[in-house]
N, C-alpha and C positions, 0 to 999 in steps of 0.2 A: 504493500500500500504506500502510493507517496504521500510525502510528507501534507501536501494539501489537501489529501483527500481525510486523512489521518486526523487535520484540525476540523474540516468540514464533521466528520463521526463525532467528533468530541462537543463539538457546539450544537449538534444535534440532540445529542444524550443531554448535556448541558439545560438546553431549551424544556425537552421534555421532562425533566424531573425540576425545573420553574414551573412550568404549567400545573404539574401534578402537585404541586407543592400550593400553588394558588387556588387550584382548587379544593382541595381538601381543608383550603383555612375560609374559602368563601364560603363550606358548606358546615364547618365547625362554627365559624362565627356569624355568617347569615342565616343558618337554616336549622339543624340542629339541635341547635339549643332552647328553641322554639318547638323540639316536638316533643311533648310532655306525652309520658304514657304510665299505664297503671300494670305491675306488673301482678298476678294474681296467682297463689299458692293455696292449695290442702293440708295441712294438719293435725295428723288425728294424736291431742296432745290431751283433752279434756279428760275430767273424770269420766267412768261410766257409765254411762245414763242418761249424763247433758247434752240438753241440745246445742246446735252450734251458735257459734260468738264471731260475728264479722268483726276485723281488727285491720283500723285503718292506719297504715304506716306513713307519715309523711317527715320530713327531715330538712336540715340546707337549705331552705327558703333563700337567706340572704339576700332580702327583699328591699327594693329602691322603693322608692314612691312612684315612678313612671313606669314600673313591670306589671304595664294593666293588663298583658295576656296571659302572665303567670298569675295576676289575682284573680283572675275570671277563673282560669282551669280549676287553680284550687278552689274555688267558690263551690265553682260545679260537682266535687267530689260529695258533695252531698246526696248527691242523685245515687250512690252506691248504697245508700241506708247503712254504712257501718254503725254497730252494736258499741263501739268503743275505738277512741282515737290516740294512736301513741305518738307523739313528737318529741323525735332523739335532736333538738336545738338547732342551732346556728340559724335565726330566725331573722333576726336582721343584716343589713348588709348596707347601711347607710345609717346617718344619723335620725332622718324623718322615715324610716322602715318601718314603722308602727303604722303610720298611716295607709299607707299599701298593705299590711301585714290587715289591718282590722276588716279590709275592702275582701283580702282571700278569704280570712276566719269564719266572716259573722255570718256566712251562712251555714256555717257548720254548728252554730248556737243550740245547742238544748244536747247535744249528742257528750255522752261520759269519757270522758278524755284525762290524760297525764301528762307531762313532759320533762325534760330534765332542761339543763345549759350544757351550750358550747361556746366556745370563747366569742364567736359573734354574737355573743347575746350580751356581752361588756364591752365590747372594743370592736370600733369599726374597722372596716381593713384597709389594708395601708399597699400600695408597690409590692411588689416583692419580684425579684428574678427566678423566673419557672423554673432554671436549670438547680438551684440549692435544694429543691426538694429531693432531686438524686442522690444527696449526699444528708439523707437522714427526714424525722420530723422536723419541721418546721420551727422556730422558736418565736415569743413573744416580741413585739415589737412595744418596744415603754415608750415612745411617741404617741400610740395609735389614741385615735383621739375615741374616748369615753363616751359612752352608750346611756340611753334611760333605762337601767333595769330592771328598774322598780316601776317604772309605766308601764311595760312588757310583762313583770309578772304582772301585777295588778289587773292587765288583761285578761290574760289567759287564765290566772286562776280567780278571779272574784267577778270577771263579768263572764268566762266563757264556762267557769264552773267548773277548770280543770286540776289535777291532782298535780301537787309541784315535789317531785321525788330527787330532787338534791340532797343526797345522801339523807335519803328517807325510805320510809312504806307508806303503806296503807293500801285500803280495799275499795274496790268502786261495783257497784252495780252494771253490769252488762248484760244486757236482755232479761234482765227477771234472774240474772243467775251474780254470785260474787266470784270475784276476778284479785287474786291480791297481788300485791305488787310493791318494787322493793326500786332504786336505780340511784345512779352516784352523779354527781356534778363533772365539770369536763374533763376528764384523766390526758387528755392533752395537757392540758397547763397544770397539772397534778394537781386537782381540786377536787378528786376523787376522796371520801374518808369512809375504807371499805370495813375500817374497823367497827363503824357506827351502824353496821347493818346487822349481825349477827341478836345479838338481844332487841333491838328494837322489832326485828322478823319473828323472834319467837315470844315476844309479847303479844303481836299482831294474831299470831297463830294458836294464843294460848288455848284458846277456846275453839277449836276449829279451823277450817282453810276452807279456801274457795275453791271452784272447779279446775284453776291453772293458777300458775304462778308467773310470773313476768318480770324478765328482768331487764332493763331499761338503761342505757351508757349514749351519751355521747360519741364519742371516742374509742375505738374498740381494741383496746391494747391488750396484750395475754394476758395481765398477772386479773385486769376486770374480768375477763372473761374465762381464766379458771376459777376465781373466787364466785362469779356467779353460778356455776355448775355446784359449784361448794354447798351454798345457802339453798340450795334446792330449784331453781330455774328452770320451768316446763319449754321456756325459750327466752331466747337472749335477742334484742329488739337495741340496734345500734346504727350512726349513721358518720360525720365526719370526711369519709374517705372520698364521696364525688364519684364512688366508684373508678378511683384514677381520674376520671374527668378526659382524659384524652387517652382512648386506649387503641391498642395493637390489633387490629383485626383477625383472627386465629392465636393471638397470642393472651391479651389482656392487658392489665392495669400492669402501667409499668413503675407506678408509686403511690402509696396507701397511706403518704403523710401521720403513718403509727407503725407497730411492729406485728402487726395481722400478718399471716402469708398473704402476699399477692393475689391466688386462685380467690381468697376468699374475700376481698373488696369490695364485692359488689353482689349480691343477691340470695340466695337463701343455700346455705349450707350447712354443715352440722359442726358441735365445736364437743371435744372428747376431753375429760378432767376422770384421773383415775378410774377408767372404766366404767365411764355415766357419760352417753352422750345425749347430746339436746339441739334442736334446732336453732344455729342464728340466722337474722334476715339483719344484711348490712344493706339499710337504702344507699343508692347514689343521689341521690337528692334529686332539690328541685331547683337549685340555682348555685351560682356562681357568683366568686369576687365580682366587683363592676371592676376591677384594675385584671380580669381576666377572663374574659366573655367569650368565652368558648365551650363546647363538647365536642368529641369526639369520637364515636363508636359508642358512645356512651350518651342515651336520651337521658332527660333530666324525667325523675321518675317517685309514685309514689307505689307504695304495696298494700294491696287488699290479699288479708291474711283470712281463712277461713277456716275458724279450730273448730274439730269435728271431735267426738269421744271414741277416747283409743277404746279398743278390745278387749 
């Protein structure tokens, strides 16, 4: 091959992986991230006898005030009639986020819900260079400018009448049956205190248990998610990771911003603690930094869980 035909090869290949490269960020950041879906799974984790308990999973809001197509979708989720609502945090995503946030919520109003915090639920987000997440979790930014999160809870739990499980329990009513439930604050920024769960669980429990037990994380790092299998957890209900946020098509999430395997970043799989395993469902969320407006192979997503009575 002469030498000119040699560069003409090179600037063609050159060209085409520009193109391929253009396109694949027009279709992460124009289109993509815009297609919200509901991913839906079976369960058979109930006691025996109970009927089933629709468990709606939503996560990663990180919500502006001008994301009126993600306030509409989430609005709409009400039309699935979930029995009971779990939100693993990261709800806002701006300083005025409550206001878009109340535009998704309030029509999910009267339905038994929980949640816990993620670090977007104190501190808004800030820049950050995409390549440092290959090289570990993520760390705090002490700039990041300061969140309402005491408007935010006061929402959710005293106008939406949701159960706030930062390193807490308690039990809610779902469908005429009880549901208890135990979850830690954001084990990202080590706000997790997994030691305040063990007596307050078996206080909860002194008199009885509900038909499932739920355990509820932010952040889905090992040492949470063996200690939940520990306390007895019919399922582990966690979000954080974006599902990677931009994934490898046949491959997957090529970083989970915690120390999860990769394989399990994103959707329901199962998590094993001494010979007891239990289903987790890690949402990818519903949104994204606004300082990184993209998906990739990864829709922005909630989960309708369907606990049915085991055998």
């Amino acid at each position: 091959m002469t030498r000119a035909r040699a560069n003409q090869a090179a600037l063609t290949a050159l060209a085409a992986v520009g193109a391929a490269s253009a396109g694949a960020a027009i279709w992460g950041i124009g289109i993509e991230r815009y297609l919200f879906t509901v991913r839906e799974h079976e369960l058979p984790i109930l006691a025996p006898g109970s009927s089933p308990i629709r468990v709606l999973h939503i996560s990663d809001a990180h919500m502006a005030p001008w994301q009126h197509r993600k306030q509409a979708w989430i609005g709409a989720l009400a039309r699935l009639q979930p029995d009971l609502i779990i939100n693993t945090g990261d709800n806002l995503g701006h300083p005025e986020g409550l206001r878009g946030l109340r535009a998704a919520f309030d029509p999910l109003r009267g339905i038994p819900g929980a949640f816990v915090h993620g670090s977007n639920d104190h501190a808004a987000p800030s820049p950050r260079n995409p390549l440092r997440y290959f090289m570990g979790p993520s760390k705090h930014v002490a700039a990041a400018e300061p969140l309402e999160t005491h408007a935010l809870d006061g929402y959710l739990r005293d106008e939406l009448g949701w159960l706030e499980l930062n390193n807490a329990v308690g039990a809610l009513d779902a469908g005429g049956q009880r549901v208890d439930l135990f979850g830690v604050s954001d084990a990202h920024r080590g706000w997790d205190r997994l030691d305040a769960l063990p007596d307050a669980l078996a206080e909860l429990q002194e008199d009885g248990t509900g038909v499932v037990t739920l355990g509820v994380t932010h952040a889905p790092y090992i040492r949470v998610l063996d200690a939940f299998v520990d306390l007895g957890a019919d399922l582990t209900l966690a979000g954080h990771t974006h599902g990677g946020q931009v994934r490898v098509p046949g491959f997957g999430a090529l970083v989970a911003n915690c120390d999860i395997p990769l394989p399990q970043a994103r959707g329901l799989s199962e998590w094993t603690r001494l010979g007891r395993t239990i289903p987790l469902n890690v949402s990818a969320g519903l949104g994204h930094s606004i300082y990184a407006p993209v998906r990739f192979a990864c829709r922005p997503e909630a989960s309708l869980l369907n606990l049915t009575a085991s055998e």
